[in-house]
RODREN-468197 format. One line per 2 residues: number of its first residue (from 1); for each residue x, y, z of N, C-alpha, C. Coordinates in nm, 2 decimals, always signed. Example, Ala and Ser with C-alpha at 12.3 -4.5 7.8 and 13.67 -1.06 7.14 Angstrom:
RODREN-468197
1> +1.32 -0.57 +0.78 +1.23 -0.45 +0.78 +1.32 -0.33 +0.78 | +1.28 -0.22 +0.71 +1.37 -0.11 +0.71 +1.29 +0.00 +0.79
end
This chain:
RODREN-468197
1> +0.08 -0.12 +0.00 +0.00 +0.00 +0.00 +0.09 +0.12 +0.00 | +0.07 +0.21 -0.07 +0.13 +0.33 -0.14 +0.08 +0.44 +0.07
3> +0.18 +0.49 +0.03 +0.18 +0.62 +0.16 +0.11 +0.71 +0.10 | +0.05 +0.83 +0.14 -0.02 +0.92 +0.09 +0.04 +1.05 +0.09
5> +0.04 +1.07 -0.04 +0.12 +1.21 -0.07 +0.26 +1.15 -0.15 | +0.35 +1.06 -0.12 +0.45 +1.01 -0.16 +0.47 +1.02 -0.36
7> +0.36 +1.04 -0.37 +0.38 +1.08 -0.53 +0.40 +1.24 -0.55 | +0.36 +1.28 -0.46 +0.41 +1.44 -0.49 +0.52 +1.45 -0.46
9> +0.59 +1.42 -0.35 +0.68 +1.44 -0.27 +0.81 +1.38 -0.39 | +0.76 +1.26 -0.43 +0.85 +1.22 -0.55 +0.87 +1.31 -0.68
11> +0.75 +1.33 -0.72 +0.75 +1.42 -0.81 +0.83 +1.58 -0.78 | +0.80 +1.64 -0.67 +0.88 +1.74 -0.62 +1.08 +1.74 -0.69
13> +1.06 +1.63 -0.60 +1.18 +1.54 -0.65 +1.25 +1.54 -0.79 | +1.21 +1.52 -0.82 +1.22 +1.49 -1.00 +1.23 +1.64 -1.05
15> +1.11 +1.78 -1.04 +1.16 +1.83 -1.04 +1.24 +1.93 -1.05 | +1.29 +1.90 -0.87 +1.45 +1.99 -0.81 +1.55 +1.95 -0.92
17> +1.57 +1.80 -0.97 +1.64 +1.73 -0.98 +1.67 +1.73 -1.12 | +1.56 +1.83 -1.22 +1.54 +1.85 -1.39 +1.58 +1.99 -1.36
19> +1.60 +2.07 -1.28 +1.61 +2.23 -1.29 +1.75 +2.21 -1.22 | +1.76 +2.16 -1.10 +1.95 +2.13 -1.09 +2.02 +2.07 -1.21
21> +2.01 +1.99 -1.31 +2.08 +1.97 -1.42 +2.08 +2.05 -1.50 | +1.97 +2.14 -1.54 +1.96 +2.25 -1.67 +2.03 +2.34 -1.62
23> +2.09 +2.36 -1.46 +2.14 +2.48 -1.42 +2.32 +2.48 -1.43 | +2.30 +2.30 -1.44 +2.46 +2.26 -1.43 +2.51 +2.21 -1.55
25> +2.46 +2.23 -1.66 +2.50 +2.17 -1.85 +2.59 +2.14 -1.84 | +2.69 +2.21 -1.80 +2.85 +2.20 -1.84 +2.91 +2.20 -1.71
27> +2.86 +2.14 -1.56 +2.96 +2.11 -1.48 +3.01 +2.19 -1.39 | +3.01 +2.36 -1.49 +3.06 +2.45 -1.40 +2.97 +2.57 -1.36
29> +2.97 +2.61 -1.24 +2.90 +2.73 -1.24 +2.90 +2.83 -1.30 | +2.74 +2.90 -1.36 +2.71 +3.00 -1.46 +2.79 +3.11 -1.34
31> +2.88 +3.21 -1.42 +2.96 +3.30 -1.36 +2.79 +3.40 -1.31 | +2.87 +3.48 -1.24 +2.77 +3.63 -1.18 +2.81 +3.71 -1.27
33> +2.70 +3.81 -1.28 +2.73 +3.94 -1.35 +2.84 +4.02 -1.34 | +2.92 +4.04 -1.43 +3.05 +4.09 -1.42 +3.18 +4.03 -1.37
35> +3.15 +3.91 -1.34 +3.26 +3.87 -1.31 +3.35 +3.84 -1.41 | +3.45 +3.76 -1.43 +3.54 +3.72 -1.56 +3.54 +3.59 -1.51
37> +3.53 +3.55 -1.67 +3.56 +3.40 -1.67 +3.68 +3.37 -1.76 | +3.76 +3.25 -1.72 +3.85 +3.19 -1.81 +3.83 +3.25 -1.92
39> +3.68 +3.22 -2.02 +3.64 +3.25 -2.15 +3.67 +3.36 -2.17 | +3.65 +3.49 -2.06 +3.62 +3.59 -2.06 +3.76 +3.64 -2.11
41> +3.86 +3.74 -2.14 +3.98 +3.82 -2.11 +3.99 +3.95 -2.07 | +3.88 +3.98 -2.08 +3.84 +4.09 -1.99 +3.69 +4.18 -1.98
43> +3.70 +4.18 -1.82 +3.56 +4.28 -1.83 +3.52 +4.37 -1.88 | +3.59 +4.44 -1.93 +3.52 +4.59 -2.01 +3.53 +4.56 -2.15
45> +3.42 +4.54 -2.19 +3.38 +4.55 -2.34 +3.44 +4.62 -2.43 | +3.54 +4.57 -2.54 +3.65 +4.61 -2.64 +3.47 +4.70 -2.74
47> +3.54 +4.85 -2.75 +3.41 +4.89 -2.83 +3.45 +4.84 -2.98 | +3.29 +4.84 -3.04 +3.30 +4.77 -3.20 +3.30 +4.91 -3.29
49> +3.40 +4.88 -3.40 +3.33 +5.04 -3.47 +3.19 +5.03 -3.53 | +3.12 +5.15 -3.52 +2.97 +5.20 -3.56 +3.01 +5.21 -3.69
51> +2.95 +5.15 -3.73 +2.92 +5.16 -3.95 +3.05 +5.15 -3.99 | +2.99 +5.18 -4.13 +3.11 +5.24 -4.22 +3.18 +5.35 -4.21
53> +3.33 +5.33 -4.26 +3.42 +5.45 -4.27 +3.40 +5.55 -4.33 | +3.44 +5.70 -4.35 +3.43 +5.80 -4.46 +3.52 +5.89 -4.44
55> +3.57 +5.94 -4.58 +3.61 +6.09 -4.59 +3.58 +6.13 -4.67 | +3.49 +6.26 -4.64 +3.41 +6.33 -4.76 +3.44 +6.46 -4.73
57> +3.40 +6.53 -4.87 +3.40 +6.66 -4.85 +3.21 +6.71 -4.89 | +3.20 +6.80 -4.82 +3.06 +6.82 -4.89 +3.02 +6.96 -4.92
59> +3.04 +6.97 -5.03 +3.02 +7.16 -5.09 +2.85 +7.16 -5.12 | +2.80 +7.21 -5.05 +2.68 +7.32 -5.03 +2.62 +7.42 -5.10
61> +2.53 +7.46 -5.18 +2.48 +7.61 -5.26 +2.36 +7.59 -5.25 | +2.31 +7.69 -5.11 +2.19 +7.65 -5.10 +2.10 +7.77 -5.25
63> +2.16 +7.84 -5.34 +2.12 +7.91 -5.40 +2.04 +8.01 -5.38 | +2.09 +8.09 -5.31 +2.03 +8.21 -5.29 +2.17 +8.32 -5.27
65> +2.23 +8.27 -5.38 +2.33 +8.39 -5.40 +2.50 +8.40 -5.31 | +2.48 +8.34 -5.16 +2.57 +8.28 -5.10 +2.65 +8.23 -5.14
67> +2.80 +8.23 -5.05 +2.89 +8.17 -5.15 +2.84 +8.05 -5.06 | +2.88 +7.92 -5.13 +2.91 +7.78 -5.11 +2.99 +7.74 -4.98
69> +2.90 +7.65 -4.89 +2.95 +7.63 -4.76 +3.02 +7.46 -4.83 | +3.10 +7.45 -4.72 +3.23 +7.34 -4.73 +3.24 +7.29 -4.66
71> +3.22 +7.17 -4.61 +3.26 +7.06 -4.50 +3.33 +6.96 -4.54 | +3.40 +6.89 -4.41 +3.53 +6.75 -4.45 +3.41 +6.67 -4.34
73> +3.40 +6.58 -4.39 +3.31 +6.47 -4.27 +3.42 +6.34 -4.29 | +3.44 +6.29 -4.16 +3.48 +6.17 -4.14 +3.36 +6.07 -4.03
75> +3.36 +5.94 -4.06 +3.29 +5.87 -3.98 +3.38 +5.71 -3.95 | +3.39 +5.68 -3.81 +3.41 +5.58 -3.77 +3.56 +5.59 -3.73
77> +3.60 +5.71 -3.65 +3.48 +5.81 -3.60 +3.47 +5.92 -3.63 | +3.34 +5.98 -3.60 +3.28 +6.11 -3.64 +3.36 +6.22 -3.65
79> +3.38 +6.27 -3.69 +3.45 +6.41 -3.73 +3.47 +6.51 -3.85 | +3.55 +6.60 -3.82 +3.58 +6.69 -3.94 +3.53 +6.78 -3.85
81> +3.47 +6.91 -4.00 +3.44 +7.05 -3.95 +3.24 +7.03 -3.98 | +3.20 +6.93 -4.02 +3.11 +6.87 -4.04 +2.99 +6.97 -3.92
83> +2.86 +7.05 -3.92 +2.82 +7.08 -3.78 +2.75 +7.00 -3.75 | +2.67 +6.86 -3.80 +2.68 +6.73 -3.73 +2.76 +6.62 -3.77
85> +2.86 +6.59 -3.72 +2.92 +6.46 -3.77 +2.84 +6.35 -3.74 | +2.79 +6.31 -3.63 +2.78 +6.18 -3.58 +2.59 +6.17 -3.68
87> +2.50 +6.29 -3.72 +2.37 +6.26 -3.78 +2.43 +6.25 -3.91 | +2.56 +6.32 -3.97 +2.58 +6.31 -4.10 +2.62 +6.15 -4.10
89> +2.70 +6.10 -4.02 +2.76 +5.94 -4.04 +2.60 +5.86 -4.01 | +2.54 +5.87 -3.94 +2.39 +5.81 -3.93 +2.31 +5.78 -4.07
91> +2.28 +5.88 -4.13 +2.27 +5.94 -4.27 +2.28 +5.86 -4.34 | +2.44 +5.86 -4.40 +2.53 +5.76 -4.48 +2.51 +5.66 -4.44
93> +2.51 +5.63 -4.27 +2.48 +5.46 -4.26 +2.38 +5.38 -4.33 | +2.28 +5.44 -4.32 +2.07 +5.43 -4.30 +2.06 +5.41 -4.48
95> +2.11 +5.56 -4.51 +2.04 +5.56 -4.66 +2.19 +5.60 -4.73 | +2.27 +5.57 -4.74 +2.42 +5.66 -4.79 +2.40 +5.52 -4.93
97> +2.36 +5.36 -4.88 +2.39 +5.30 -5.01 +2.25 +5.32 -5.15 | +2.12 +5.39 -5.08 +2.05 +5.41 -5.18 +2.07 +5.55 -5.25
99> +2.06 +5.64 -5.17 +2.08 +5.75 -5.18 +2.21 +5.85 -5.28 | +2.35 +5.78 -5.22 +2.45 +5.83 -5.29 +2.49 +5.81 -5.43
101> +2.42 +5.70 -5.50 +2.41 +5.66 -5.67 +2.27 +5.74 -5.72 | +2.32 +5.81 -5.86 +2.25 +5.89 -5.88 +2.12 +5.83 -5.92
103> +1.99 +5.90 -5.95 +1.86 +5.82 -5.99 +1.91 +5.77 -6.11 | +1.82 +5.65 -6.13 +1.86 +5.63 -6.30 +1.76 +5.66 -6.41
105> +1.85 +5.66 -6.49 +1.78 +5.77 -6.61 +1.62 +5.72 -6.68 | +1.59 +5.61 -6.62 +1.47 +5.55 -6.66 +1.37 +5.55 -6.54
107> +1.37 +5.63 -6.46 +1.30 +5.63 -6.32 +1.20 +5.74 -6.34 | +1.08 +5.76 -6.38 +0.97 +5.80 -6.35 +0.97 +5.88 -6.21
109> +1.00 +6.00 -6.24 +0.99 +6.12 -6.10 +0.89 +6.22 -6.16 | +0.85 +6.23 -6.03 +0.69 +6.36 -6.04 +0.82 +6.50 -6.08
111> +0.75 +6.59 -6.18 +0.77 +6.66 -6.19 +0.81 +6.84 -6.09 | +0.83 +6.80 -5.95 +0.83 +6.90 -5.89 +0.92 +6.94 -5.84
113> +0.92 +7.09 -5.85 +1.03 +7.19 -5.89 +1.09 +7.17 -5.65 | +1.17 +7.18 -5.60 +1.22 +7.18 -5.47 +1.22 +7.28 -5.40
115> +1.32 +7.32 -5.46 +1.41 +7.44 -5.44 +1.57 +7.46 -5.48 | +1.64 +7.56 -5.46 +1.74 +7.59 -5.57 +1.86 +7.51 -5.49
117> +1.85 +7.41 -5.40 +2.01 +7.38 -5.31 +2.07 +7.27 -5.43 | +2.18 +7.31 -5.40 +2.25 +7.20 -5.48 +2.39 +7.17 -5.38
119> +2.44 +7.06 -5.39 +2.50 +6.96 -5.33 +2.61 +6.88 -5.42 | +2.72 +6.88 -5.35 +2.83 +6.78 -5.39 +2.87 +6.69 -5.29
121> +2.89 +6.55 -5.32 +2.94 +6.50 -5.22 +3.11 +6.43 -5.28 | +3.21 +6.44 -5.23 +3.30 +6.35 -5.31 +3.43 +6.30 -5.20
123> +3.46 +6.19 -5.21 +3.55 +6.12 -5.13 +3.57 +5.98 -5.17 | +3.57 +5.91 -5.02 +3.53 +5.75 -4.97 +3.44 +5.76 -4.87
125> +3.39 +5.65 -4.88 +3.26 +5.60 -4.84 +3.23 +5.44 -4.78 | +3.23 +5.39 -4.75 +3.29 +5.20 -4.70 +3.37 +5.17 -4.83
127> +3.48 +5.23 -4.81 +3.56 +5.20 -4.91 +3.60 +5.20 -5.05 | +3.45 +5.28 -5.11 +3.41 +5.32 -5.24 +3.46 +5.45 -5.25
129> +3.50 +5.53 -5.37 +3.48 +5.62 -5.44 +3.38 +5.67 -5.41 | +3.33 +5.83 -5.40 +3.22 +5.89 -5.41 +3.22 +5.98 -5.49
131> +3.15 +6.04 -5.51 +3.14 +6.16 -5.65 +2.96 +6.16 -5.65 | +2.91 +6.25 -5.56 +2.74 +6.23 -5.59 +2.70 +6.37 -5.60
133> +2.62 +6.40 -5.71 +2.59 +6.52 -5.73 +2.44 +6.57 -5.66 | +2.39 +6.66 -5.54 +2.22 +6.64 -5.53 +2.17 +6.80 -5.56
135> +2.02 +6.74 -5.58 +1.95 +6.92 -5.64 +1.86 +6.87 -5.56 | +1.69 +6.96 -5.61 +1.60 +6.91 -5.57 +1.52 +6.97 -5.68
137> +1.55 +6.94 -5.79 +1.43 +6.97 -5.88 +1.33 +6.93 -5.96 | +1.33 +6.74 -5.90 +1.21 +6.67 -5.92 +1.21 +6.59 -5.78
139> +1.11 +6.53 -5.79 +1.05 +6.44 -5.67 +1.18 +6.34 -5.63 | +1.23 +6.29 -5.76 +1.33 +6.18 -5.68 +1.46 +6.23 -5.61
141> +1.48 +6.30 -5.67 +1.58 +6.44 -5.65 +1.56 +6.52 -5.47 | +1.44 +6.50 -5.47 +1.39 +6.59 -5.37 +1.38 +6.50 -5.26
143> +1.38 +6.33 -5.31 +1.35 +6.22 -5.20 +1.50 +6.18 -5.15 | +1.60 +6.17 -5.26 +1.75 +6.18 -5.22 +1.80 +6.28 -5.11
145> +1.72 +6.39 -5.17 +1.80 +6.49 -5.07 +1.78 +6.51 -4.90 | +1.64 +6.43 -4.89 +1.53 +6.43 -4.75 +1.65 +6.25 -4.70
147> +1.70 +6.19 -4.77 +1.71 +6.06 -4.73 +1.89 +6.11 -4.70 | +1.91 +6.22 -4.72 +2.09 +6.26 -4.64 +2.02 +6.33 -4.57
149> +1.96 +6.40 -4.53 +1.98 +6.48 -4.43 +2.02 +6.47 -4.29 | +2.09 +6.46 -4.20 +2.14 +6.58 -4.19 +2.28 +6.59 -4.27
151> +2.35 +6.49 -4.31 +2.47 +6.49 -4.39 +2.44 +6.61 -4.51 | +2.34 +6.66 -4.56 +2.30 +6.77 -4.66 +2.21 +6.79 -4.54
153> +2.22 +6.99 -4.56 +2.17 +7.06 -4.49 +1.96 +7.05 -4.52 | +1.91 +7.08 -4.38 +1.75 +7.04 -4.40 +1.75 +7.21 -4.49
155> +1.62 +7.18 -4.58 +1.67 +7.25 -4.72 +1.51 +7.40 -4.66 | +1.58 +7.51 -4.69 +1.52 +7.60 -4.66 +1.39 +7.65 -4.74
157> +1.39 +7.64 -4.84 +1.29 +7.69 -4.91 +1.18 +7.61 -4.92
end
């Protein structure tokens, strides 16, 4: 005759005894937070570089008669005389590989006029050559130039 309760108590058993092995896979105790382990070689996290590389130059005419503003942008890391580096390297990360090849000459763009900024970009880029010319004097034109921003100035007119 079976004791009463002895099946729970067993079962209890079983299990402590299925969550003490999943806790012990490999024999050795799962380390604490922050500690170091053999595997480990050190606690402070080696930083990874953010994106792609660049050195560009970016000449400016927002066309309204001003001379032509000039920037050097570098990314990874951010720099130059750039007045945002780190949203210009964002920019190029996000949209730099649709955006920087010019539309192609079979693409269907709405006919609308922007505004008069025009844009150069020319350097390296993840390792490419660059050479990108931007306006905004049709729609696709006008969606390139919304897809750098802030790397191209947000456009005034």
């Amino acid at each position: 005759m079976r004791e009463p309760g002895l099946g729970r108590v067993l079962g209890m058993g079983a299990v402590v005894l299925l969550f003490g092995l999943v806790g012990c896979r490999t024999g050795t105790p799962a380390p604490t937070q922050g500690a170091e382990t053999a595997d480990t070689p050190s606690a402070t996290p080696t930083p990874t570089p953010l994106g792609p590389t660049a050195e560009l130059t970016i000449v400016v005419d927002l066309g309204h008669g001003d001379p032509d503003t000039t920037w050097r942008l570098t990314c990874n890391p951010a720099g130059g005389n750039h007045p945002d580096p780190v949203g210009a390297c964002q920019a190029l990360e996000v949209n730099g590989a649709a955006a920087l090849p010019p539309v192609a000459k079979d693409q269907a763009c709405t006919m609308i006029y922007g505004g008069p900024e025009r844009a150069t970009v020319t350097g390296t880029w993840n390792g490419q050559k660059v050479s990108a010319a931007f306006s905004r004097t049709n729609g696709c034109e006008i969606n390139r130039w919304a897809q750098m921003v802030p790397l191209l100035p947000e456009p005034t007119s």
